[in-house]
Phi, psi and omega in degrees: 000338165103192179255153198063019158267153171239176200297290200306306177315333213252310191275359186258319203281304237264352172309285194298297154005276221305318188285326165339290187295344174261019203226305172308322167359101162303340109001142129309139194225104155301321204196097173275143140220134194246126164244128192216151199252359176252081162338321181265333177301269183340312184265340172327288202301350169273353200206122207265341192281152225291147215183177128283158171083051203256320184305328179305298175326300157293320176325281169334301158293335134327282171352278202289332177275298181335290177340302182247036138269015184254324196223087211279341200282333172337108182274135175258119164229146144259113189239119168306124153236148204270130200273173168049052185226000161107023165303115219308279193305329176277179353247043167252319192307302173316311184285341176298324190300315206279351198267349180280010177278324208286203215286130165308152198041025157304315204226027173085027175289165203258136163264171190284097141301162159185119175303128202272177201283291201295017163058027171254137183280109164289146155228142188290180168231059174218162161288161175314171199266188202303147178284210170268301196272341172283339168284321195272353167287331143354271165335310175303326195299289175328264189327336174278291173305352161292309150301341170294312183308307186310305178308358194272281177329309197292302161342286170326292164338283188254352164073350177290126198274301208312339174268349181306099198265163199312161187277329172230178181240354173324157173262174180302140194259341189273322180292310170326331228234325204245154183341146216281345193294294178311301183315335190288320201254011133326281212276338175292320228291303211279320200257034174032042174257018190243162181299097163223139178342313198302306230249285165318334174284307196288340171289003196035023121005289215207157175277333177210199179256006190295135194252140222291345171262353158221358185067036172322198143232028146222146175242096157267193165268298170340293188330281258253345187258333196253276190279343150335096170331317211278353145238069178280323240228334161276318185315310204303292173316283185306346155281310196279338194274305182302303198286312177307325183267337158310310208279321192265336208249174215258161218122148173310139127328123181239134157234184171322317205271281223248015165227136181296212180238327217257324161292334169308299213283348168303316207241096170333300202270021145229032179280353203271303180300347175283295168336000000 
């Protein structure tokens, strides 16, 4: 893919290939099925609209109409398979990805073409050009040390620990690890974006914050992690498993009674037990 590119173009890229190539075929093609381990490629690929990966996309679709006008009867899949789980073909798919990151012409990356008006193919001596999605990440970047900065200033300044900002920027490597559903429902969990009586209700969601298993009259994440019936019996697990881990590794002790969810859900070295 060249420089200024990302891992989602390359998965976007390698979708619209596979149909390329089934769309060249000399052969009768009954039936593509395509497998990829990139889930956001895969929802890319249902929408044309303007984006990153929107080339990929039309690309994809030229494809799929050539396809089934040679074959109008052809079944199409696109199938997610789950990486790093030891599947023969994603992990040959994984050493190619790694060998096509590397340095242009080590390994036959494709240069950036283009047809001239006598309908002859040129080729540049450049990589595709910058993606979409490599500018906003750009952005993020920029737009985050800018905020480090601010925060720095704010401190220096004002002495206030609350401007004080994280030390990395990595995610929790124990969350990294576990499935994209939990991870998803962690992080509503952790940024107080989650289904709980409180959040719906401010969202108007629900008429009121009353928490719907035992009829408390507000439902937080405090409730539901400490005081809720209806899950005593996880409180229970999750607290003696946080004071057991707290305890061996170095850090404040978080028990029940003095540590609040927004310092629970904070301290890597109890997300395995919060999962």
């Amino acid at each position: 893919m060249g420089w200024g590119q990302e891992a989602f173009g390359a998965e976007c890229a390698a979708i619209a290939r596979a149909l390329q190539m089934s769309a060249t075929r000399n052969h009768a093609v009954g039936i593509v099925t395509i497998f990829t381990d990139a889930q956001a490629a895969i929802w890319r690929m249902t929408s044309d609209d303007p984006g990153p990966g929107q080339k990929c996309a039309l690309e994809a679709r030229r494809h799929i109409a050539a396809l089934r006008a040679k074959e109008p009867n052809v079944k199409i899949e696109i199938r997610w398979c789950p990486s790093h789980q030891g599947i023969d073909g994603n992990e040959v798919a994984d050493e190619w990805a790694k060998l096509s990151a590397d340095e242009r012409d080590a390994h036959g990356v494709e240069w950036f073409t283009t047809t001239n008006p006598d309908g002859s193919v040129s080729e540049r001596k450049f990589s595709l050009p910058r993606s979409f999605a490599n500018v906003k990440r750009g952005f993020s970047e920029q737009k985050r040390a800018d905020a480090k900065d601010w925060a720095r200033k704010q401190l220096a300044r004002t002495g206030n620990r609350k401007y004080r900002p994280r030390e990395k920027q990595k995610p929790d490597p124990t969350v990294a690890k576990a499935s994209k559903r939990l991870a998803s429902r962690f992080y509503q969990m952790k940024t107080g974006h989650c289904l709980t009586g409180q959040y719906l209700a401010w969202t108007t969601r629900r008429p009121n914050a009353t928490c719907w298993w035992c009829q408390y009259s507000i439902q937080t994440r405090e409730h539901l992690f400490k005081n809720c019936p209806q899950w005593k019996s996880q409180q229970k697990a999750l607290w003696e498993t946080v004071l057991e881990k707290t305890r061996k590794l170095p850090g404040p002790t978080r028990g029940r009674s003095h540590t609040n969810i927004a310092e629970l859900l904070a301290d890597e070295r109890c997300s395995q037990a919060v999962l």
